[in-house]
N, C-alpha and C positions, 0 to 999 in steps of 0.2 A: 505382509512381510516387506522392509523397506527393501528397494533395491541399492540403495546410494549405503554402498558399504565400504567401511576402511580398506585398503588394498590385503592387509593380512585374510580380512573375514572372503575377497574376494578369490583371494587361491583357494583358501578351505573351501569356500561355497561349494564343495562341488564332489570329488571322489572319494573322501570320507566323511560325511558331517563329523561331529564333533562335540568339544564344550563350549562351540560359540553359540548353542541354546542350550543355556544350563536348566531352562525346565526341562529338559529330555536326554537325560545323559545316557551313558550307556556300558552295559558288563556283559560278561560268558559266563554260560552254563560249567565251565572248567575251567576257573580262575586257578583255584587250588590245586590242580594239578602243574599248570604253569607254574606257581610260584615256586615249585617245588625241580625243577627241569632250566631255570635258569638264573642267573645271577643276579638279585636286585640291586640299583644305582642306590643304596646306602652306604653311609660310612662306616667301616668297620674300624676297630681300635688300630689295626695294621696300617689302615688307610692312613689315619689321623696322624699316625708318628710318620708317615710316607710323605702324606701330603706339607706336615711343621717341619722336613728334612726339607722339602722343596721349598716352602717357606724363605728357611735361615739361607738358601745358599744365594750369591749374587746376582743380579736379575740382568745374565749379561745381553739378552733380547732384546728388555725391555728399551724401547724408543721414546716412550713418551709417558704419561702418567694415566694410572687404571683409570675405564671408563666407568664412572660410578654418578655420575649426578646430568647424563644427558648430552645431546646434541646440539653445539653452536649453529647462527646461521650458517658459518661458512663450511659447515662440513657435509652439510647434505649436498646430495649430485646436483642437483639444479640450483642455480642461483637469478631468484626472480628480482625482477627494478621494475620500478613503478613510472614508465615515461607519459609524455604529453601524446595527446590527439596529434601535433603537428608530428612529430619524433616519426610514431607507428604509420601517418601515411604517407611523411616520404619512403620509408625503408618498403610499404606497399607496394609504392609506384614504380618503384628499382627491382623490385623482387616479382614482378607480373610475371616474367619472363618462365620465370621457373614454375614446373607442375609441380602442385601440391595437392591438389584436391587427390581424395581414392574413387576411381573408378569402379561400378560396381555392375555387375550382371546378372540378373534370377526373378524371381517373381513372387505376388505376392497375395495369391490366391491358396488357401488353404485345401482347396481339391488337387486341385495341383501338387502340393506338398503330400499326402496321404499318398498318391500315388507314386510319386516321383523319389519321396524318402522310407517308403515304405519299408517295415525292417530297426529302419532307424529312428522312428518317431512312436507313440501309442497315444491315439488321440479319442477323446472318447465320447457321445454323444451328442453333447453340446461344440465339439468342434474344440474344446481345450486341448493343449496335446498335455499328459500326465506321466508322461515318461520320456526319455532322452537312453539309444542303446549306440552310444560312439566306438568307432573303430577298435579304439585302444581295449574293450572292454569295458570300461567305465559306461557304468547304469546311473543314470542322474532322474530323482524323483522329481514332480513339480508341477501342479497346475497351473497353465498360463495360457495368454492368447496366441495364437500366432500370424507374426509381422508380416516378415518377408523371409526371405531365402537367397542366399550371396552363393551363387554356384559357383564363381571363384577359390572364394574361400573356406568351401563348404561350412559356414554359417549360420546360424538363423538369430532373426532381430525376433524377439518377443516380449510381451507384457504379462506384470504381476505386479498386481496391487496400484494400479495405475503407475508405474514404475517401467520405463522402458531399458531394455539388456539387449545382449547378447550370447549367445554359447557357442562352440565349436563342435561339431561332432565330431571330431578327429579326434578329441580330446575329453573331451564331456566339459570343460573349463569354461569359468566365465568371461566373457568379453566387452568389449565395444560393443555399442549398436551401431546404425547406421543413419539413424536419426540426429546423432549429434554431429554438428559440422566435426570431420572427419579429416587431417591432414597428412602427409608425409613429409619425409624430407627428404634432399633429392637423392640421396644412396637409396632409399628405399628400408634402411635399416630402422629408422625411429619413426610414429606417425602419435597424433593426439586421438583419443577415440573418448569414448565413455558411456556412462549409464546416463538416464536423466528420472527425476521422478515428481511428480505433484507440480511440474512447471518450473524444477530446479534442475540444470547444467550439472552434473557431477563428471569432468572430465579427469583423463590420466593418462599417463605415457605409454605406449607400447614397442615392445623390441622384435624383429622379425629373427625367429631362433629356430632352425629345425622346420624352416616353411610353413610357421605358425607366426601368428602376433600371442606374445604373451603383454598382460600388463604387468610393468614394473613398477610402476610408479602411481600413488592417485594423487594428483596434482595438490587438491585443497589439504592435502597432508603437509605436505609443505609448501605451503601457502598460507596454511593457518598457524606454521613454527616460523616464519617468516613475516612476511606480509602482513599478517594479521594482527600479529601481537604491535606492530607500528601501530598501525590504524584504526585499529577496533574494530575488524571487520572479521565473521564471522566463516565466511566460506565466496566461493566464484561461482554462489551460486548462477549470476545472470551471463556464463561463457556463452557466447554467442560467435567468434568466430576470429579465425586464426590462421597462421602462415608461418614456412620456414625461411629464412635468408640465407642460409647456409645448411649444412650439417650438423651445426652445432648450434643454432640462434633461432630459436622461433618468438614469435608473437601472437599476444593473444586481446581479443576484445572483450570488457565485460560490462554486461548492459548494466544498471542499476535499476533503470525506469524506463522500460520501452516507448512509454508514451513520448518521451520527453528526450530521448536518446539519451538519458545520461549515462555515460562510461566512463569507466576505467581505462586502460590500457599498460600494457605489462611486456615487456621483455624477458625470455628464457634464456641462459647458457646452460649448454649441455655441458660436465664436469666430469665424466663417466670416464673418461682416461684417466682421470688422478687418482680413483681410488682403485682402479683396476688390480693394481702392486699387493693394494695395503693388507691384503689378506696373505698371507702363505698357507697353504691347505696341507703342505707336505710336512707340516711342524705339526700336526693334528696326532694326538695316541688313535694308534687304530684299538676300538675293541671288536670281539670276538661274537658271535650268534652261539645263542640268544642269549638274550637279554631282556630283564626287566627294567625299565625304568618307572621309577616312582620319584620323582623329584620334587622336592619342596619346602619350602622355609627354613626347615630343622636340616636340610645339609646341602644348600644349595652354593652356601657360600664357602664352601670347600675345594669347591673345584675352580678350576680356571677362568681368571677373569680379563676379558681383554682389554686391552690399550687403547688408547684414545686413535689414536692411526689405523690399527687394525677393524672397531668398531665404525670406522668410514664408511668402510665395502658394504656392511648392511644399513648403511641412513635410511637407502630408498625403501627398504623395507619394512624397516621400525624407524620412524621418524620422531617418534614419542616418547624413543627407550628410553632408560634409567640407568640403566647396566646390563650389561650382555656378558655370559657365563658358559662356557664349552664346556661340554663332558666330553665330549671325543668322536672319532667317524665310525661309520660302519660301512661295509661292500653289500649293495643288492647287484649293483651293475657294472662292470670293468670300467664303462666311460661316464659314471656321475660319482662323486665322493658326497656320500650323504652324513650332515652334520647334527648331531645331540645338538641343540642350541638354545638355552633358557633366560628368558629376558622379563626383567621388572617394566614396570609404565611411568613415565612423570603424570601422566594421570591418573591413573590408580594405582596407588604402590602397595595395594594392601592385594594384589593379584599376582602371582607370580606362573609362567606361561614356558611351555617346553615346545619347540619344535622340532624335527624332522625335515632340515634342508638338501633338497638336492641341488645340486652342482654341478654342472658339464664341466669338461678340459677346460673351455672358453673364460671361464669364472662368469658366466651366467647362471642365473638363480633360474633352478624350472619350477620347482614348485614346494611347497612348503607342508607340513602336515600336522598338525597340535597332536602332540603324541602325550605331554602331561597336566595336569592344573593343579593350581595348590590356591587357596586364601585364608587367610587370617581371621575373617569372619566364622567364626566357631565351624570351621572345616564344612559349611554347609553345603557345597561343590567340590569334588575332586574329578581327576583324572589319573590312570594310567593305563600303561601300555606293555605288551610283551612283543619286543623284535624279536620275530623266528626267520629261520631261512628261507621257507616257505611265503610268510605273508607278514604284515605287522597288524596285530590287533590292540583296537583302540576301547576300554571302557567305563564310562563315567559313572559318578557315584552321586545320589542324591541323599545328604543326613544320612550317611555311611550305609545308604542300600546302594547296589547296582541297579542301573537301569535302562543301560543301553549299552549296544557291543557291537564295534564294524571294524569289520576286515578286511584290511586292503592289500595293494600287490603295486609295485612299480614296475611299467612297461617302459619299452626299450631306449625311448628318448626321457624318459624321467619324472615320470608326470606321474602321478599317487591314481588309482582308480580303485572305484569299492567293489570288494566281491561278494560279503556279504554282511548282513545286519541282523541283529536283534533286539527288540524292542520289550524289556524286563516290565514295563509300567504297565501292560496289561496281563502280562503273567501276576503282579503282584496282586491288582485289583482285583483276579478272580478270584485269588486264592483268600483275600479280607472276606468275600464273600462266603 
């Protein structure tokens, strides 16, 4: 399993799987009675003359023109420059002054760990831990080595698949490690962190929310909508090492060829005030529990499609979209507004993808959850989802069987954790038998 994952697959990695492995989707033993107990996101003939009425009338909102063909460079939060060797170490030699590095405290003996996280690890024979049981509730599966241990942050740095991470056990979520040089800035609010795998750098931005680092951002997302498409370069893979000069202004070094030092060198602006506005949350239809969502090709484009200003607020998070589509919020929690939100790819547009965003007051994104799939390839993957009051069940469908079904629950800061799973693929195969 690679570690070096897009930031999307990096939220999901975690409190519900999902259809980001369509060989294992997932369904319930009583779909059919859901479907019958809540209202499915199709179009009904009502809908269609609702929605042609909202159509015809004047778009007194609208600010700027539907987001339907992508993100420029300058609309994403970060905006990278490609400076000189001299550039980066004068702004070094002026910025020494400032702490940047993260300080870290724990250890990194695995005896230690068994006793000391006891409860909250399951580690098994061979000294793999295979299970993760975080605070929040969230059970996270997963064979791997284990690193170290950040008793700060209650953290742990671990390996899979020669792939070095992180996870939280506060949260079950994936992280930074601590292997890759590791920065702040001087609030303390933003720092760089990341995964690394096979001897490649996969770094990304993180935001301090709720006395957590969440990732917001994975750097070579936009880097490669950026930077890349100039140059012809592929990814940062060779990140090697970085600094902030402000709040708002970091720098980063990236090797090419260690032997030989060859580097790049890149300047950061942080942009995350401009887009803060571009959302209004309170213009959102609320719908009602429960709900079916089935979303896909056949009436996606019926619903809401955002603006090029308001499709800002998510760059950091779909850096790739095509078009971004609101079906509306729903309430699990007084203090997160959770968003229906479904988005095409400029790289595969033959894929069409529903999320489940949560939102604090802040207009911080906590976390995300694939709640539908649709494609064009003779329907060979699907997904859907029943939002109850109780919990949201997610279930995937392989060539129109089900074959997987998790259900999950949002605790109290926002964060998606699983509560339980079903695995249809070995029910089916008994039964072939």
């Amino acid at each position: 399993m690679k570690i070096a994952l897009p930031l999307i697959a990096l939220l999901l990695l975690t409190a519900c799987p999902n259809h980001q492995e369509p060989a294992n989707p997932i369904q319930s033993d009583n779909t059919q009675s859901k479907q019958n107990t809540a209202p499915l996101i199709e179009v009904t003939p009502q809908d269609n003359k609702k929605i042609q009425q909202e159509t015809n009338k004047p778009k007194k909102t609208m600010t700027s023109d539907i987001f339907d063909n992508g993100f420029t460079i300058d609309d994403h939060p970060l905006l990278i420059e490609k400076i000189s060797e001299q550039e980066f170490t004068k702004v070094l030699d002026n910025s020494l002054k400032i702490e940047n590095s993260t300080v870290i405290s724990g250890f990194d003996n695995i005896k230690n760990a068994k006793l000391a996280l006891e409860g909250a690890i399951e580690v098994n024979e061979n000294n793999l831990i295979t299970k993760i049981h975080a605070k929040n509730g969230n059970t996270v599966n997963l064979l791997a080595d284990f690193e170290f241990y950040n008793i700060d942050e209650n953290t742990l740095s671990i390996i899979m698949d020669d792939g070095y991470s992180g996870i939280s056990l506060n949260t079950g979520k994936f992280i930074g490690t601590y292997r890759l040089n590791s920065f702040a800035s001087p609030n303390k609010l933003y720092r760089f962190s990341g995964t690394a795998y096979e001897g490649c750098a996969y770094p990304f931005v993180e935001k301090y929310i709720n006395d957590e680092w969440i990732a917001i951002i994975r750097l070579d997302d936009i880097f490669n909508q950026t930077i890349s498409k100039q140059d012809n370069q592929l990814e940062i893979c060779g990140y090697q090492f970085g600094f902030f000069e402000n709040n708002q202004t970091a720098y980063i070094k990236v090797t090419k060829n260690k032997e030989t030092d060859d580097s790049d060198y890149y300047k950061i602006y942080f942009k995350f005030d401009e887009f803060t506005n571009s959302f209004d949350l309170t213009t959102i239809p609320q719908k009602t529990l429960p709900l079916e969502v089935a979303i896909d090709f056949d009436n996606y484009e019926q619903f809401t499609h955002l603006n090029k200003n308001q499709a800002k607020f998510f760059a950091g998070l779909y850096p790739t979209a095509k078009e971004l589509v609101i079906f509306g919020k729903v309430s699990y929690n007084p203090n997160i507004t959770s968003l229906i939100m479904t988005f095409s790819n400029t790289e595969n547009e033959h894929e069409l993808i529903t999320h489940l965003i949560n939102i604090d007051k802040n207009g911080n994104i906590i976390d995300t959850l694939n709640i539908a799939y649709d494609e064009i390839a003779e329907s060979w993957s699907k997904t859907t989802s029943a939002l109850q009051k109780e919990q949201i069940t997610v279930t995937d469908f392989h060539d129109g069987d089900p074959t997987q079904e998790n259900s999950c629950k949002i605790d109290d800061k926002g964060y998606f954790y699983l509560v339980d799973s079903k695995d249809f693929t070995q029910t089916n195969h008994s039964n072939d038998n």
